[in-house]
C-alpha beads as a LAMMPS data file, in Angstrom:
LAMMPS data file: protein, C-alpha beads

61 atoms
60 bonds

1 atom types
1 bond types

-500.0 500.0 xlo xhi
-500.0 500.0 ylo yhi
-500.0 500.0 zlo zhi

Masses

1 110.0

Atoms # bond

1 1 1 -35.070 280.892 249.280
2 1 1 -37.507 278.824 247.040
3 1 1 -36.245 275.052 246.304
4 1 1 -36.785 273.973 243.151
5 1 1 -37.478 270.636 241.537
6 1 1 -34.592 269.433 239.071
7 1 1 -35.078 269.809 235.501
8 1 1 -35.695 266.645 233.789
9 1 1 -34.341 268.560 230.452
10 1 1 -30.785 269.499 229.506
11 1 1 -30.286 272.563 227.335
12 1 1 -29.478 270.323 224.697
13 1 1 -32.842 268.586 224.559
14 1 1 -34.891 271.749 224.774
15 1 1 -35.499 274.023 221.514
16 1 1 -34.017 277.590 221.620
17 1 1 -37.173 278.899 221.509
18 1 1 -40.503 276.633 223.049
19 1 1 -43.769 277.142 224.495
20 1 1 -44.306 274.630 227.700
21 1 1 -47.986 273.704 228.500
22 1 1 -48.147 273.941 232.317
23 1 1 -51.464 271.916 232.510
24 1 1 -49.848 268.824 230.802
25 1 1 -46.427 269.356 230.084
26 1 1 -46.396 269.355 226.147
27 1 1 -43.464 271.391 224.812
28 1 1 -42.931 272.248 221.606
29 1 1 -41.419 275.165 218.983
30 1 1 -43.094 278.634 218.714
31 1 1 -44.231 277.456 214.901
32 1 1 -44.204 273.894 216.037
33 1 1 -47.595 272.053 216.420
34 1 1 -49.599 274.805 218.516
35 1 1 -53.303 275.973 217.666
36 1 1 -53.742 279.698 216.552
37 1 1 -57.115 280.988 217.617
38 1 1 -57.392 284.258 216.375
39 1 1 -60.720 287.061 216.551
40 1 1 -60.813 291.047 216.658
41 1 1 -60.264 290.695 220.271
42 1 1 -56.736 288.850 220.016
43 1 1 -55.238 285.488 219.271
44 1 1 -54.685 282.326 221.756
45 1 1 -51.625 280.000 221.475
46 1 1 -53.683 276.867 222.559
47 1 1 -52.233 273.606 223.618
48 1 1 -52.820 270.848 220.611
49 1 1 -53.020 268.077 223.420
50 1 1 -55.649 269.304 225.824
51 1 1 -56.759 272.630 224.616
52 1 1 -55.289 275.358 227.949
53 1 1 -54.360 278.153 226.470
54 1 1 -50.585 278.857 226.894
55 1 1 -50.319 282.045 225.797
56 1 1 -53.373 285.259 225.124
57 1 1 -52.546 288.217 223.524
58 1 1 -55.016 291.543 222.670
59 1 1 -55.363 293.086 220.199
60 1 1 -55.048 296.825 220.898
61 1 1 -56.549 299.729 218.925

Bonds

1 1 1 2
2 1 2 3
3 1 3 4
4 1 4 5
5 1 5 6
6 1 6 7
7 1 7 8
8 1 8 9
9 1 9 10
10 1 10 11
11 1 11 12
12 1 12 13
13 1 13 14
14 1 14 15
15 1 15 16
16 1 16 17
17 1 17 18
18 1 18 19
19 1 19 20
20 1 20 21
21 1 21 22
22 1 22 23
23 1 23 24
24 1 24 25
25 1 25 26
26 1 26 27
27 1 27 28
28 1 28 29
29 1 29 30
30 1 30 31
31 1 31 32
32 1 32 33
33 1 33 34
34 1 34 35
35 1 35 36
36 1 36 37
37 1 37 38
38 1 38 39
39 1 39 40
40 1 40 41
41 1 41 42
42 1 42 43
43 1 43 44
44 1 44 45
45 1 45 46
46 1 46 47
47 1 47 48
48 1 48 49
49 1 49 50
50 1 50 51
51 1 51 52
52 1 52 53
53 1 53 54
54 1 54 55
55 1 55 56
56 1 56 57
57 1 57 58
58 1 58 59
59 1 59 60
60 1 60 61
């Protein structure tokens, strides 16, 4: 069994739907304040407070 570490945020404080930086912590809505990086390769959802990229996605042909 794994132990876990108590959440610090009740499902009332937490959008539905949010994105959760794990190199800093910043949380925020899908279209909230997130960087788009986009090129023919794919797009990056990129952190806005210290630039990790939470999530990659390719483009395929």
């Amino acid at each position: 069994m794994h132990d876990r570490k108590p959440s610090t945020t009740t499902a009332g404080d937490a959008p539905k739907l949010a994105l959760f930086c794990q190199e800093c912590g910043h949380t925020s809505k899908l279209g909230g304040d997130w960087l788009l990086r986009e090129d023919d390769g794919g797009y990056w959802i990129v952190c806005p407070d210290c630039e990790t990229t939470v999530v990659s996605q390719p483009v395929f042909e």
